[in-house]
N, C-alpha and C positions, 0 to 999 in steps of 0.2 A: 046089863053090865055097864057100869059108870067108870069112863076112862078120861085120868087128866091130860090134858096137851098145854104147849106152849104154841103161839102161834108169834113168827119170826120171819123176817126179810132180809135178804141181801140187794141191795140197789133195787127194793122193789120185788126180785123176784123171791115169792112169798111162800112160805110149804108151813103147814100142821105138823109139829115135832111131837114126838112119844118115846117115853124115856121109858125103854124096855128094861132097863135094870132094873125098874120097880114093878113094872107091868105087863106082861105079854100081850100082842097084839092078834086079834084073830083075822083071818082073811085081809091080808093089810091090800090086797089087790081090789077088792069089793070096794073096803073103807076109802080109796082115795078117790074113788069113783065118785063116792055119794058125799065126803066130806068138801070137794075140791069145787063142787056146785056153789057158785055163789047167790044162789038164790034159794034152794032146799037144803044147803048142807053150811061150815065155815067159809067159802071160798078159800084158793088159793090153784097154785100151781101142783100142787099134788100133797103128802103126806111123807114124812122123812122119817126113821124108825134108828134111837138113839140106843144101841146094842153091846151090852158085856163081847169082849177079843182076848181071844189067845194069844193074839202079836202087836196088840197095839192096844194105848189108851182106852179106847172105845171102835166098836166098829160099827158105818154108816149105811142102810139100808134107804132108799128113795124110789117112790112111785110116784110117776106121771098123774096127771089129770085123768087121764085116759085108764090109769089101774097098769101099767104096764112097767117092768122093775126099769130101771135106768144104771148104768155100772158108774156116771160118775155126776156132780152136781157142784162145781165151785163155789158157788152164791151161799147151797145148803152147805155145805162142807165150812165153811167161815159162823155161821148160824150154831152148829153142833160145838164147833170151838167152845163159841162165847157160852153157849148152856152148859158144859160140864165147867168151866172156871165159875160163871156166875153161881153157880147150886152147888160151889166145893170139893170137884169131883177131880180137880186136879190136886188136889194140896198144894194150892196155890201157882205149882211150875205153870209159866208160860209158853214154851217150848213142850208140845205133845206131838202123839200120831195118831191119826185115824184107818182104818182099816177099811178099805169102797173095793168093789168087783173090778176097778183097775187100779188095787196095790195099793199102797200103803203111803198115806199124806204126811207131810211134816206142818204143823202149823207154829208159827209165830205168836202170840196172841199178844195186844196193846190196851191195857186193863187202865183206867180212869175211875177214877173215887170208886174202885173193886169191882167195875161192871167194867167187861171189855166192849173196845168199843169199835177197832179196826183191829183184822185178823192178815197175814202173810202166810200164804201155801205155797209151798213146793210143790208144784204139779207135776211133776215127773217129764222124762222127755216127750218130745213134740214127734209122733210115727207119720210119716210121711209115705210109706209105700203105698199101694192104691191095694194091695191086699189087707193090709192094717186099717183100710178105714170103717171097712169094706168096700170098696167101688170095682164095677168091672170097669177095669180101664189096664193098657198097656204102661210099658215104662217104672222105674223107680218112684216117680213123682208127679203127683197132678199138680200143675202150676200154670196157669192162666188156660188150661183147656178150654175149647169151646165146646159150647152145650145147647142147642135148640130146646126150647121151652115156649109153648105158646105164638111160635113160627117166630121169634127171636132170639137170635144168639146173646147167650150169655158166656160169659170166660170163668172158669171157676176155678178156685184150689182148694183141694182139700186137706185136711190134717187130724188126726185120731188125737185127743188128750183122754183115750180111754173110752172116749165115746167119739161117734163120728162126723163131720164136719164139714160145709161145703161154705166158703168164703166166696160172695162177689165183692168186686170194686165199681160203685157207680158211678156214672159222670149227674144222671140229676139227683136232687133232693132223698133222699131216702123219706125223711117224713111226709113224702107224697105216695109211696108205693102202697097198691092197694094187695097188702099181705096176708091177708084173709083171702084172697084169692089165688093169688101167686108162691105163698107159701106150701099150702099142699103139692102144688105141681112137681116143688122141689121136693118135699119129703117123700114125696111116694111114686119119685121116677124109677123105673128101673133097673137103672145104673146104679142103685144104693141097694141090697139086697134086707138090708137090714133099717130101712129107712135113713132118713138125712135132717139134721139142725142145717139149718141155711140164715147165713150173716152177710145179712143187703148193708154197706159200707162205704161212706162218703171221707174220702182223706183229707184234715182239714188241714196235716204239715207235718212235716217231715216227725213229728214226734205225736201225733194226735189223733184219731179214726175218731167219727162219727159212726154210730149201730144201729139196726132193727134187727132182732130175730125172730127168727121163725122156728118152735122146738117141735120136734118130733115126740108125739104123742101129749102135746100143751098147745098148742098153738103158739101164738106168739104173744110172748113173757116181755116184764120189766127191763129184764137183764138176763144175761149168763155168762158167769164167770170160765166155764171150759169153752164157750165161745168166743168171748174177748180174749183168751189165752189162742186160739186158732184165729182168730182174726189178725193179731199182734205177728202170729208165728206167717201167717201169708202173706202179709203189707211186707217183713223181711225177707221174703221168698221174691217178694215178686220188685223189691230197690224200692219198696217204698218210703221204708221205715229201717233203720240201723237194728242190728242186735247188741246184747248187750247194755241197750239205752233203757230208759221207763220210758214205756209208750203209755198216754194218756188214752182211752177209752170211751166215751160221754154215750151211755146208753139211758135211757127212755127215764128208768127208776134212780139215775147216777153213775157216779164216774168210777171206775177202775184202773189200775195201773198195770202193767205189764210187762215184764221184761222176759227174753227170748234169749239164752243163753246153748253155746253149741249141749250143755250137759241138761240144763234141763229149761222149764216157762217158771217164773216167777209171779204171783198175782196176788196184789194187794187190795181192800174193799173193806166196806164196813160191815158190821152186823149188828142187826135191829130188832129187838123184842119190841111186841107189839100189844099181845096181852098174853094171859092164863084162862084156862076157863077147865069143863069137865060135861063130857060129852056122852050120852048115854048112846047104846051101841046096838 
């Protein structure tokens, strides 16, 4: 079976699209396995599945590296825009929705000589309670808890955009932390039942974060835009950053904007086609 894909990035962070309107995809938990190998298969971050909706524009479908589904993906989600406008799938409206396992996106879309080129989502509001991240923890809110990891305390906070999220603030370099090490410890402590994205974050001012992540079932990616929307939403948890402002972003693959409003996170970023190709299965 011969199946075409696009293959597309957001700041880097890079997924295998498959436009299910035209094609059904089999076993897509198998395929992101073997496609997401950068050395036997396309590379990327996983494989993102472009799907006919009852409620929306189109609805978005994404698996990890790992084969494992994810309910939401920023980066991709700005990707899926720009592919139904570029292929005429919107009749031209720039304003659509998309349809992810955490509810229904609003996108912006910012088209240049008819290829979009930067995408704005509404991401929904920012869950804060430690049952919504999932985390066992007390209280309303995790905001600078400490946390032993590797017999050192770390302060976290977390925040759900649908998927779950644990925010530090460092004092050194983050381009020094060895995250291939350190990164596991965080996704697969205890305290996250359902694993943990963990966003190691250097504040460069009062409107700006520096990022590395760490994803749950990817390792650690370019970028993530539900991460930079939790990262955004902690820096104002924790006085570091205003809501209401665009908070500036600068992750590995590029930069993202973000604003943190009491109704919902706002996140603006580009999206990148990279090539086309047709994969037999």
């Amino acid at each position: 079976m011969k199946l075409p894909f696009t293959k597309m990035h957001g700041c880097g962070n890079d997924y295998i699209y498959f436009n299910c309107f035209a094609h059904d995809v089999p076993d897509p938990e198998g395929l992101s396995i073997r496609l997401s190998d950068h050395h036997f298969g396309i590379g990327g971050d996983g494989i993102i599945l472009i799907c006919p909706s009852d409620v929306a524009d189109a609805r978005m479908r994404m698996f990890n590296a790992d084969g494992s589904e994810g309910k939401m993906c920023g980066n991709g989600i700005r990707c899926v825009g720009k592919y139904l406008y570029d292929n005429g799938m919107t009749n031209g409206r720039e304003s659509i929705t998309i349809e992810t396992l955490s509810g229904i996106k609003t996108l912006t879309l910012y088209p240049e000589n008819g290829a979009v080129q930067m995408v704005r989502v509404e991401m929904g509001a920012a869950r804060l309670a430690p049952q919504d991240i999932p985390a066992y923890l007390d209280g309303n809110r995790v905001v600078s808890v400490p946390l032993v990891v590797d017999e050192r305390v770390y302060h976290i906070t977390c925040v759900s955009m649908g998927n779950p999220h644990c925010v530090i603030f460092c004092k050194e370099d983050v381009d020094l932390l060895d995250l291939e090490h350190l990164g596991p410890k965080f996704e697969n402590n205890p305290l996250f039942p359902e694993r943990i994205n963990t966003e190691f974050i250097n504040v460069l001012g009062a409107s700006e974060l520096k990022m590395r992540v760490w994803e749950r079932g990817s390792g650690e990616t370019w970028a993530c835009g539900t991460g930079a929307c939790a990262s955004g939403v902690a820096a104002c948890l924790n006085g570091l950053c205003e809501k209401n402002h665009d908070i500036t972003i600068h992750l590995r693959g590029g930069d993202l904007v973000v604003n943190y409003t009491d109704e919902t996170v706002w996140m603006t970023g580009s999206a990148t086609k990279v090539f086309e190709g047709v994969i037999e299965i």
